[in-house]
N, CA, C and O atoms as a MOPAC input file, in Angstrom:
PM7 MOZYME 1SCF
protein

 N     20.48500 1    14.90100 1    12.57900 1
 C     20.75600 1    14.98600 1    11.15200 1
 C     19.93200 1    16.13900 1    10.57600 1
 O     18.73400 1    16.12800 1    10.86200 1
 N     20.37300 1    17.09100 1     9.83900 1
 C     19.55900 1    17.79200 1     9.19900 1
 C     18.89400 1    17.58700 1     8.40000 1
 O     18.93100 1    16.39900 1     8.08000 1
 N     17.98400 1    18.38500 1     7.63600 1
 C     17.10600 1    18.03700 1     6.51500 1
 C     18.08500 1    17.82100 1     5.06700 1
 O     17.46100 1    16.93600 1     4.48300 1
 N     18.89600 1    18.05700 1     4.47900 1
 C     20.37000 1    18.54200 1     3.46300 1
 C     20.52600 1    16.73800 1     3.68100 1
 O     20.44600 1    15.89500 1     2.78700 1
 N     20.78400 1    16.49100 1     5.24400 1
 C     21.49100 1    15.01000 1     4.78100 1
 C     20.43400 1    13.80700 1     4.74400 1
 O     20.69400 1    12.73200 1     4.20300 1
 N     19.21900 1    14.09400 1     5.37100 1
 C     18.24900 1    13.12200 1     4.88300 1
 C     17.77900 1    13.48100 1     3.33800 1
 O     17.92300 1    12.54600 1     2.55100 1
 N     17.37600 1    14.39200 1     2.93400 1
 C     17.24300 1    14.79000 1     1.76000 1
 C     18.13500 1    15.38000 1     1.07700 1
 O     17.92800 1    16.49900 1     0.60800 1
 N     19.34900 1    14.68300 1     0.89500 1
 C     20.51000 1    15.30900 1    -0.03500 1
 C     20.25700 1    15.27400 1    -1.12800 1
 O     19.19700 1    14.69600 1    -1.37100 1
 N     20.93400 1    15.76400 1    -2.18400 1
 C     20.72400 1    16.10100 1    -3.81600 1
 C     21.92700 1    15.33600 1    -3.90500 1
 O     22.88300 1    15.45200 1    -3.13800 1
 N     21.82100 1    14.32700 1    -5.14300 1
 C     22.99400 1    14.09500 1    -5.76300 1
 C     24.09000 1    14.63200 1    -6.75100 1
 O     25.00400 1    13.93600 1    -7.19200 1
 N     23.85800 1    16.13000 1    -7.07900 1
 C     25.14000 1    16.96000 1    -7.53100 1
 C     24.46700 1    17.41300 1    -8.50700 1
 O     24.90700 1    18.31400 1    -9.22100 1
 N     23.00200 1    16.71800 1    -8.73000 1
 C     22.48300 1    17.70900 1   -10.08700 1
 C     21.33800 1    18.76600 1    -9.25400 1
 O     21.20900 1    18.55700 1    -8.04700 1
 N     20.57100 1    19.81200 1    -9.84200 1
 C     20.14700 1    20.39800 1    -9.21500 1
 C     18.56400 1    19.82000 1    -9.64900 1
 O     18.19000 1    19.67300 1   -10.81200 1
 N     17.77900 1    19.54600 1    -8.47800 1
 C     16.46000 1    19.37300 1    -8.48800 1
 C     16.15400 1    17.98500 1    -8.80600 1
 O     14.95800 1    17.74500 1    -8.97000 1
 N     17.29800 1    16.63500 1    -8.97500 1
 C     17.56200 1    15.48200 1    -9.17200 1
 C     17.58200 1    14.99400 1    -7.43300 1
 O     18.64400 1    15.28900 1    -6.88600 1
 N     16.76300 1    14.44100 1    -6.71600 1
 C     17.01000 1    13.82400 1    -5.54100 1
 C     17.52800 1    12.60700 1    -5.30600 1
 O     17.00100 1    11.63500 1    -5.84600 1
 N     18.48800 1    12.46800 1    -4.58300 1
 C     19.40100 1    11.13000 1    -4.25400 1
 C     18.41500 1     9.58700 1    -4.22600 1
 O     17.58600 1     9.35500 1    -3.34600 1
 N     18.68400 1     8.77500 1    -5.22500 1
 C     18.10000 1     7.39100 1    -4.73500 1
 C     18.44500 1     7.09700 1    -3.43600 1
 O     19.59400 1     6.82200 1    -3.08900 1
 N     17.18400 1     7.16100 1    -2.47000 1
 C     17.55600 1     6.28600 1    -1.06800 1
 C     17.17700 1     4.43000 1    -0.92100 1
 O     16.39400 1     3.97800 1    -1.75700 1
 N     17.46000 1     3.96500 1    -0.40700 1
 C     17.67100 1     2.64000 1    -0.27800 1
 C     16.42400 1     2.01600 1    -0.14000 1
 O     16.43700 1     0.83000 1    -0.46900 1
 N     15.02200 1     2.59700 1     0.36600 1
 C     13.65000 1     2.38800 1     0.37900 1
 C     12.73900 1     3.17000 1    -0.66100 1
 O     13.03600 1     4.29500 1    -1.06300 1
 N     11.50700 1     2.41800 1    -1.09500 1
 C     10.73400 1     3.08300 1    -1.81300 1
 C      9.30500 1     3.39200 1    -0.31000 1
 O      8.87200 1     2.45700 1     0.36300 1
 N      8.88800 1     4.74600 1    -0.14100 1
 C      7.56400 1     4.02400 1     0.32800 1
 C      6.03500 1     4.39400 1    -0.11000 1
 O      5.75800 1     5.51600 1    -0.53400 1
 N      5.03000 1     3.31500 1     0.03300 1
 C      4.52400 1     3.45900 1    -0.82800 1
 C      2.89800 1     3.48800 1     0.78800 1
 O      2.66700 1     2.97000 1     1.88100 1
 N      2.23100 1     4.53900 1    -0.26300 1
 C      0.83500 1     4.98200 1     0.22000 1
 C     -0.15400 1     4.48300 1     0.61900 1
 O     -0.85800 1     5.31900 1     1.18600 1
 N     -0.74500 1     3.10100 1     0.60000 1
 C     -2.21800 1     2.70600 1     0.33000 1
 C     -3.23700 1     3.45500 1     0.06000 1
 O     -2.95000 1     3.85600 1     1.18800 1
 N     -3.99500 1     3.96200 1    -0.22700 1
 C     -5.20800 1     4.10200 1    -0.01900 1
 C     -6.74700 1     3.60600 1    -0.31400 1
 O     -6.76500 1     2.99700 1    -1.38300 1
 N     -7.67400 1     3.65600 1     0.12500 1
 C     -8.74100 1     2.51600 1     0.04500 1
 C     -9.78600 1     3.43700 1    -0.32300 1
 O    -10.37300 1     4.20600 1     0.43800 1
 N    -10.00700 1     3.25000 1    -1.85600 1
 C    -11.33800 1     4.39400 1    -2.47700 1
 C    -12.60200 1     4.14300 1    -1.80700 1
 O    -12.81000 1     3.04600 1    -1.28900 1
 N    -13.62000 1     5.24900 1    -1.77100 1
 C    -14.72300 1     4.88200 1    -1.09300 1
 C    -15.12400 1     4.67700 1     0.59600 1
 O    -16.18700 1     4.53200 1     1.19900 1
 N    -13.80000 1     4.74400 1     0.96600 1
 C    -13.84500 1     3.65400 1     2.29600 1
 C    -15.06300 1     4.76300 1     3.54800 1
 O    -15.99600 1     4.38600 1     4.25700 1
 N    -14.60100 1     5.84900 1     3.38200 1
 C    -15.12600 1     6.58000 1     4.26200 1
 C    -16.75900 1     6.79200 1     4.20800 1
 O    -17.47400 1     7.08600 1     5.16700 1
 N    -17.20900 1     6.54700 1     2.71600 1
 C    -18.66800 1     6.24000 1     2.69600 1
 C    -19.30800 1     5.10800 1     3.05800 1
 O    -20.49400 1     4.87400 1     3.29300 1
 N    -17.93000 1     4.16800 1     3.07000 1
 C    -18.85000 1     2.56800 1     3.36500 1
 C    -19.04300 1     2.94100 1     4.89000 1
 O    -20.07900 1     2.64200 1     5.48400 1
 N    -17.84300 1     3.70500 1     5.58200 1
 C    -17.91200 1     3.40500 1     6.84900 1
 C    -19.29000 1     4.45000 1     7.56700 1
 O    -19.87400 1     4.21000 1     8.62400 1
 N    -19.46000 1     5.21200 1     6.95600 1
 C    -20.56900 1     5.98000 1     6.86800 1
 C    -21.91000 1     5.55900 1     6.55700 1
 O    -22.75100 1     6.21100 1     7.17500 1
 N    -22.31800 1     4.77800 1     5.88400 1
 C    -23.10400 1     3.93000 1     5.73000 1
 C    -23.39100 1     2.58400 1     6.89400 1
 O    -24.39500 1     2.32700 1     7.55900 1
 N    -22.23200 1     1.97900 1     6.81500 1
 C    -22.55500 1     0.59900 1     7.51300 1
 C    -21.41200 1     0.74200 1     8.62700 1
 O    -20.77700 1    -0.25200 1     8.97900 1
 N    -21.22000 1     1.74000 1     9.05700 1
 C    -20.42400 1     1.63500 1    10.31800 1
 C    -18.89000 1     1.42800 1    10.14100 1
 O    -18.49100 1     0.95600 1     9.07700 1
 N    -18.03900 1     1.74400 1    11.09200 1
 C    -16.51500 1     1.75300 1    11.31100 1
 C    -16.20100 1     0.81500 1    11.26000 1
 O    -15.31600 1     0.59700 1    10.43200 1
 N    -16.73100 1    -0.40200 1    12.13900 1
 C    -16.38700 1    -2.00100 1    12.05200 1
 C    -15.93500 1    -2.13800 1    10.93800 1
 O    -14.70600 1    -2.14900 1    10.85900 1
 N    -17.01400 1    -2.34500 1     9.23500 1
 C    -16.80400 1    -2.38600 1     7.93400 1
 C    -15.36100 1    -1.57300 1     7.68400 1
 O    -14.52900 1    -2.27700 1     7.11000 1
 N    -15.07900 1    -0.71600 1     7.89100 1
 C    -13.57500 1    -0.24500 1     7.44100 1
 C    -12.62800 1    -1.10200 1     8.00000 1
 O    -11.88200 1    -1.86900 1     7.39100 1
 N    -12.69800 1    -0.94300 1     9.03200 1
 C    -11.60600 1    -1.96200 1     9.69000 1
 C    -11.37000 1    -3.31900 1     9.10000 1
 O    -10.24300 1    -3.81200 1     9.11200 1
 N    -12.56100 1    -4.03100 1     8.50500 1
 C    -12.85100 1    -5.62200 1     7.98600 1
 C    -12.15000 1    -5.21900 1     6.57300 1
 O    -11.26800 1    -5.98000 1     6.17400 1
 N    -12.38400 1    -4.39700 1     6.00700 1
 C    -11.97400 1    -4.40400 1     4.61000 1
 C    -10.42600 1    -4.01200 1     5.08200 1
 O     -9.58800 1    -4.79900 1     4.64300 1
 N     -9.86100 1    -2.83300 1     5.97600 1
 C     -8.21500 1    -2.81600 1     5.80600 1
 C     -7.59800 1    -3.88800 1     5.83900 1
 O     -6.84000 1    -4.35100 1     4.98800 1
 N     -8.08600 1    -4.55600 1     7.39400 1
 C     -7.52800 1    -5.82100 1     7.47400 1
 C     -7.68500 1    -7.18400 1     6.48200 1
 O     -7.09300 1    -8.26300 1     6.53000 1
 N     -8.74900 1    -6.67500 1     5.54700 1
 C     -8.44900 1    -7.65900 1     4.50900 1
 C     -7.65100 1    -7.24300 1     3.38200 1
 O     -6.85900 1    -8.00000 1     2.82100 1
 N     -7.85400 1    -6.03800 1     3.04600 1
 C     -6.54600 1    -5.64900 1     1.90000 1
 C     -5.23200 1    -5.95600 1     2.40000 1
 O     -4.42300 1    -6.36800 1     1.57000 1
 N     -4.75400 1    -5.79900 1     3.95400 1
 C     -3.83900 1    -6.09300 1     4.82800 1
 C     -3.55200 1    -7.56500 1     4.55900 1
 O     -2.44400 1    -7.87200 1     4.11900 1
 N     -4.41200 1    -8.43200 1     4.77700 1
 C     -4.29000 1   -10.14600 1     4.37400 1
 C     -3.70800 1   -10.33200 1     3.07800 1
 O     -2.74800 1   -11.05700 1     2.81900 1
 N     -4.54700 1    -9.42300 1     2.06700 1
 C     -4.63900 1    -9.93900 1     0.89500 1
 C     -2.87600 1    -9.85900 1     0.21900 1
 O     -2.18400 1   -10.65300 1    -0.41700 1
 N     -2.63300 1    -8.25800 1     0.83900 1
 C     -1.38200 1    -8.07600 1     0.38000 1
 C     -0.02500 1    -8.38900 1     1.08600 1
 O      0.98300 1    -7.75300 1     0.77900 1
 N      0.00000 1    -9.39100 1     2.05200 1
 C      0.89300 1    -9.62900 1     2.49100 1
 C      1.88000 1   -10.64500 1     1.54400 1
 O      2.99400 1   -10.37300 1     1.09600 1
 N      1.18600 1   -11.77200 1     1.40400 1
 C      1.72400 1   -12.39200 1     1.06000 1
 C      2.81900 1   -11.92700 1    -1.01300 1
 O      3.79000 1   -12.35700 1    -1.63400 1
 N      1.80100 1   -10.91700 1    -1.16800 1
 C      2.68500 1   -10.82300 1    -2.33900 1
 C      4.04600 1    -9.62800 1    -2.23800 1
 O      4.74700 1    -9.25400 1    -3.17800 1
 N      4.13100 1    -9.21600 1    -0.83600 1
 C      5.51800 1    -8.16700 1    -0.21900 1
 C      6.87000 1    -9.33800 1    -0.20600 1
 O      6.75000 1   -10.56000 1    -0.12800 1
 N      8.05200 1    -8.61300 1    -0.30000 1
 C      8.99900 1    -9.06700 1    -0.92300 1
 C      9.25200 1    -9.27400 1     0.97600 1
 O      8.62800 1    -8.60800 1     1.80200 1
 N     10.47700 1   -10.52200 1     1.38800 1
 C     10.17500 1   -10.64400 1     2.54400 1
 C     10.84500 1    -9.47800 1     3.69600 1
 O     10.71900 1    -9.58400 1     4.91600 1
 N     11.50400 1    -8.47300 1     3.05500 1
 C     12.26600 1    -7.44500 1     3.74900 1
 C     11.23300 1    -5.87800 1     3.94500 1
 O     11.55500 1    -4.88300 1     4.59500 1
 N     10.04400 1    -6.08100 1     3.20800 1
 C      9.32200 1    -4.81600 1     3.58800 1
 C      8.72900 1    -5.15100 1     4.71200 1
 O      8.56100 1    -6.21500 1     5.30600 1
 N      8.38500 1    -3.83300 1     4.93500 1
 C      7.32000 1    -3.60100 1     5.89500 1
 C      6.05300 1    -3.05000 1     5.81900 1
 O      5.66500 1    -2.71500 1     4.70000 1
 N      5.05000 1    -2.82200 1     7.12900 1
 C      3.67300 1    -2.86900 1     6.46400 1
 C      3.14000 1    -1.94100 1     7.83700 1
 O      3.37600 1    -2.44600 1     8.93500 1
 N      2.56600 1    -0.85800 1     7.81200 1
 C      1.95000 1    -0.46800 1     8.94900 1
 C      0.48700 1     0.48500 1     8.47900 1
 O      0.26000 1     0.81100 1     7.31400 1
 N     -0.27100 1     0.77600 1     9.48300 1
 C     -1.17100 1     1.89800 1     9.70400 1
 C     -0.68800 1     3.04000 1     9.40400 1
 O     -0.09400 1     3.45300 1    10.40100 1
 N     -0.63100 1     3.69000 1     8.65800 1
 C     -0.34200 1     4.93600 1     8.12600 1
 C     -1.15700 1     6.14000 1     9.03200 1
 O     -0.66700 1     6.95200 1     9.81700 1
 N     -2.43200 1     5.97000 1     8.67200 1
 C     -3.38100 1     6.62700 1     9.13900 1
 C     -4.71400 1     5.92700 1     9.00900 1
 O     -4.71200 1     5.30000 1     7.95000 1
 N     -6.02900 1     5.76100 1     9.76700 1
 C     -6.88600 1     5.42700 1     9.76600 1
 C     -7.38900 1     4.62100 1     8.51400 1
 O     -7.96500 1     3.53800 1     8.60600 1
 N     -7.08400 1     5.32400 1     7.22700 1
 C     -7.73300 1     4.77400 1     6.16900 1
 C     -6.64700 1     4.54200 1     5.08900 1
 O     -7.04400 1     4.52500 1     3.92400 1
 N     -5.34300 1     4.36300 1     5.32500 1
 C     -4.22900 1     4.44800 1     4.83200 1
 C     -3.38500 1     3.47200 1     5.05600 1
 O     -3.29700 1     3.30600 1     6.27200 1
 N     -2.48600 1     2.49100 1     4.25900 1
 C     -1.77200 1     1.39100 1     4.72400 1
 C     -0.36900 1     1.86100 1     4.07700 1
 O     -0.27600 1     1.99600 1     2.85700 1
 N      0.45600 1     2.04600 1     4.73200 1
 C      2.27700 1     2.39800 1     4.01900 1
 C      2.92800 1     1.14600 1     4.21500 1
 O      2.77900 1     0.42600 1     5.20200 1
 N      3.74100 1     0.89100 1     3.11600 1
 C      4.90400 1    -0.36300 1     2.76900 1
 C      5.76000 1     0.58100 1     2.65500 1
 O      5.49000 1     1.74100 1     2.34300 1
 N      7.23900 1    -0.02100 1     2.99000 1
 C      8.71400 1     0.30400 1     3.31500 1
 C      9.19000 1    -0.79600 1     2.43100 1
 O      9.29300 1    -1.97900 1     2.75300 1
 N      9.52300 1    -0.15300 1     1.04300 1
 C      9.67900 1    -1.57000 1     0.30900 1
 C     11.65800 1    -1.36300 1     0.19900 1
 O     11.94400 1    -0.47400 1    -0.60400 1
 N     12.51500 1    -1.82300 1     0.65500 1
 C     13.63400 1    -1.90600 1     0.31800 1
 C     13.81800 1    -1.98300 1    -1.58100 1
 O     12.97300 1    -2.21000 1    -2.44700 1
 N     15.26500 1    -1.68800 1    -1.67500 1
 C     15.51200 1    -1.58000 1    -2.86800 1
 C     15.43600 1    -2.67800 1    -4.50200 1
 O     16.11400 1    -3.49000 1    -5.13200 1
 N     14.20900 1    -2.02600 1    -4.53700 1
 C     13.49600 1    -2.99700 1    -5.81400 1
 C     13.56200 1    -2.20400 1    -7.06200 1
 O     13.09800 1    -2.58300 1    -8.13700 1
 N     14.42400 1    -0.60600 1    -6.76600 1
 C     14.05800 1     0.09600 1    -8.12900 1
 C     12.70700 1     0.36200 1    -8.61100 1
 O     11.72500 1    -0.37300 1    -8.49700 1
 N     12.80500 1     1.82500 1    -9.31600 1
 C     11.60600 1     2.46300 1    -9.86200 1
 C     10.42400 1     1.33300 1   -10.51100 1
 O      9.19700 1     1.27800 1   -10.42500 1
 N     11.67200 1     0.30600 1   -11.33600 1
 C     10.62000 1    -0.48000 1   -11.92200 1
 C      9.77900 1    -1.77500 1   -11.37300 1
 O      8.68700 1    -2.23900 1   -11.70100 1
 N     10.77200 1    -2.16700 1   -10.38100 1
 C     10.09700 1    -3.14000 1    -9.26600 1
 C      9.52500 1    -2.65700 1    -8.56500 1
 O      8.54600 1    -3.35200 1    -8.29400 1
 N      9.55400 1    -1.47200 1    -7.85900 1
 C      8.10500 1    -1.00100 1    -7.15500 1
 C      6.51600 1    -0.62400 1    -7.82300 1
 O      5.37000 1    -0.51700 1    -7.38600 1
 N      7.43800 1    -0.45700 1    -9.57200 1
 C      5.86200 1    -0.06000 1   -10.10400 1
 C      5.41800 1    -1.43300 1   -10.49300 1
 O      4.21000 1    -1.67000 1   -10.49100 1
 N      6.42300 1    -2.51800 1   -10.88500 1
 C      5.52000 1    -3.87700 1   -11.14300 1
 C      4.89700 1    -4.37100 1    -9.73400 1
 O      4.08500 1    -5.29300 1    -9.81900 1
 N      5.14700 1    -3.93200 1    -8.62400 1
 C      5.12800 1    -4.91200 1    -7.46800 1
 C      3.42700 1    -4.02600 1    -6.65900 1
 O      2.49800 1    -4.44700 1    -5.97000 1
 N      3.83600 1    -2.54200 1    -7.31700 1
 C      2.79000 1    -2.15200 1    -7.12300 1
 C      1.24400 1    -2.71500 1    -7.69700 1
 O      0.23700 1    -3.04100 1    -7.06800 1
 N      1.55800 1    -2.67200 1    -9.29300 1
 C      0.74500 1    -3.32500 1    -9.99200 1
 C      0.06400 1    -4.85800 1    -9.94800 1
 O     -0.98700 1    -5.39000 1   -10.30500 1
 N      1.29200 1    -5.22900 1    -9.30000 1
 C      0.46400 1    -7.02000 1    -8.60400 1
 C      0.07900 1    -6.76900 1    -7.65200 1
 O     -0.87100 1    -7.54700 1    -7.56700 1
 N      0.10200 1    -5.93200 1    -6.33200 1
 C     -0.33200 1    -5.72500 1    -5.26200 1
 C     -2.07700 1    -5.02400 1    -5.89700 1
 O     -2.98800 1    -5.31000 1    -5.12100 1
 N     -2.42000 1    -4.38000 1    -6.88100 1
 C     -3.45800 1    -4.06900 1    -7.45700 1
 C     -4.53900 1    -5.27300 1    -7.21600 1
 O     -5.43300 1    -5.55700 1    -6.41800 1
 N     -3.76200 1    -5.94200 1    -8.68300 1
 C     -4.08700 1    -7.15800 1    -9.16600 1
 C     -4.71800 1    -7.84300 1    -7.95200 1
 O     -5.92200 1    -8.03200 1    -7.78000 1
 N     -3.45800 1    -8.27200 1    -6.92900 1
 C     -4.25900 1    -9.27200 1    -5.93100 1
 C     -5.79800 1    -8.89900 1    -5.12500 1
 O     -6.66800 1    -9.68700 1    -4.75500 1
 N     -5.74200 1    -7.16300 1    -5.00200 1
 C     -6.68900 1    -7.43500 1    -4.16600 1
 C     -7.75400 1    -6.77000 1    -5.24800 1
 O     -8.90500 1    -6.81700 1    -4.81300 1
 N     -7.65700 1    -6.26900 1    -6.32500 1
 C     -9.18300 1    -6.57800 1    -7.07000 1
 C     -9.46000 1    -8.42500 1    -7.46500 1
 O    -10.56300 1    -8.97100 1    -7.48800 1
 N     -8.17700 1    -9.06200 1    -7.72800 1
 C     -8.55200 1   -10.36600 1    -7.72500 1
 C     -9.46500 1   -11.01600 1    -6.32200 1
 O    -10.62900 1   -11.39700 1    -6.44100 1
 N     -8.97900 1   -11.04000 1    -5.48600 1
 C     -9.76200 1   -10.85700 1    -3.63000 1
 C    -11.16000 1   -10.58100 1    -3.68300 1
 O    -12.04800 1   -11.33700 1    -3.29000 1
 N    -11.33200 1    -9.20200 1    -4.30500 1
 C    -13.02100 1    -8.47000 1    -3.73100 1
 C    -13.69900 1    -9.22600 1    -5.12000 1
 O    -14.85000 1    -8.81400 1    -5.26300 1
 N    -13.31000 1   -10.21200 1    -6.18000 1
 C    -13.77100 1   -10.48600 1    -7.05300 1
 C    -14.14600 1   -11.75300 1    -6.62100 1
 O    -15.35600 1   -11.95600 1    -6.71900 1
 N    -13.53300 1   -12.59800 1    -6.20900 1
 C    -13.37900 1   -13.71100 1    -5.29400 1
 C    -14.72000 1   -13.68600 1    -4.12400 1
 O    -15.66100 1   -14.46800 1    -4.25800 1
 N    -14.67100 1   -12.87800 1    -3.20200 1
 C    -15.53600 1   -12.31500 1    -1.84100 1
 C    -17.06400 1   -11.90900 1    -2.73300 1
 O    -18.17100 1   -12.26700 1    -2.33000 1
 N    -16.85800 1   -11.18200 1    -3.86900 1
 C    -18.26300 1   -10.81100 1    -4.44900 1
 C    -18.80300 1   -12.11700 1    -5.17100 1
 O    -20.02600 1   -12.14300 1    -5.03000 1
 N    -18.46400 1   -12.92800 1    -5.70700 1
 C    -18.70300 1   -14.07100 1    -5.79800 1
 C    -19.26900 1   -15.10400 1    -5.04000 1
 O    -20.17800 1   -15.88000 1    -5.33700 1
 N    -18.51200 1   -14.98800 1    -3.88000 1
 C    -18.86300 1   -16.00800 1    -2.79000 1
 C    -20.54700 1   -15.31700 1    -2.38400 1
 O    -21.53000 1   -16.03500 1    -2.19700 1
 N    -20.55300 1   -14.40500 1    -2.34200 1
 C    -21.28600 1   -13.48000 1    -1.46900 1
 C    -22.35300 1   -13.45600 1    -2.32600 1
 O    -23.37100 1   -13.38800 1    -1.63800 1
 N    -22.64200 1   -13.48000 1    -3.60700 1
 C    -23.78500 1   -13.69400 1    -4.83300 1
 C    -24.42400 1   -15.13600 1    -4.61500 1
 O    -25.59200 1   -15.50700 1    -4.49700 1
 N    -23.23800 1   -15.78400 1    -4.60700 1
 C    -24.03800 1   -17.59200 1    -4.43800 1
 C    -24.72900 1   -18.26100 1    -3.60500 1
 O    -25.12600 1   -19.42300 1    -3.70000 1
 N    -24.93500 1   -17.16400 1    -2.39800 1
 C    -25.21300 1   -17.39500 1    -0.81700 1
 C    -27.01400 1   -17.68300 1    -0.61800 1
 O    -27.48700 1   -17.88600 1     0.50000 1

């Protein structure tokens, strides 16, 4: 397939075709200083917990992988501009709700 038919234009110029997936970036602020500080292990504990945290609020047809080292990508099927930005925004929500939760636990100790 060429590049024209994965990235076709829909007849206007500089308007790109809605495709059937949104996908979306992760990224984890800070991460590379924590891991710099307290070691690689610590990155890994926190992806795989943003990984936990946000599973359960993915619609059941996305997907979820390693992007890159410090990077998590979702393949969110068709939820529209505005369901990916609300779905984004609860995916926020859950995991500052999470490290609010964990910093808590972790104060009372």
């Amino acid at each position: 397939m060429n590049r024209q038919g994965i990235f076709g234009r829909n007849g206007r110029e500089g308007k790109p075709r809605a495709g059937p997936h949104a996908l979306i970036i992760l990224g984890i602020d800070n991460i590379r200083a924590l891991e710099d500080l307290f070691g690689e292990h610590l990155g890994e504990e926190i992806i795989d917990a943003v990984e936990a945290c946000i599973t359960p609020a993915l619609p059941s047809q996305a997907t979820m992988w390693r992007a890159e080292h410090r990077r998590i990508a979702l393949s969110i099927p068709q939820l529209g501009r505005t369901g990916v930005s609300a779905l984004v925004t609860h995916l926020q929500s859950a995991v500052a709700q999470k490290a609010i939760e964990t910093s808590d636990r972790k104060s009372t100790r």
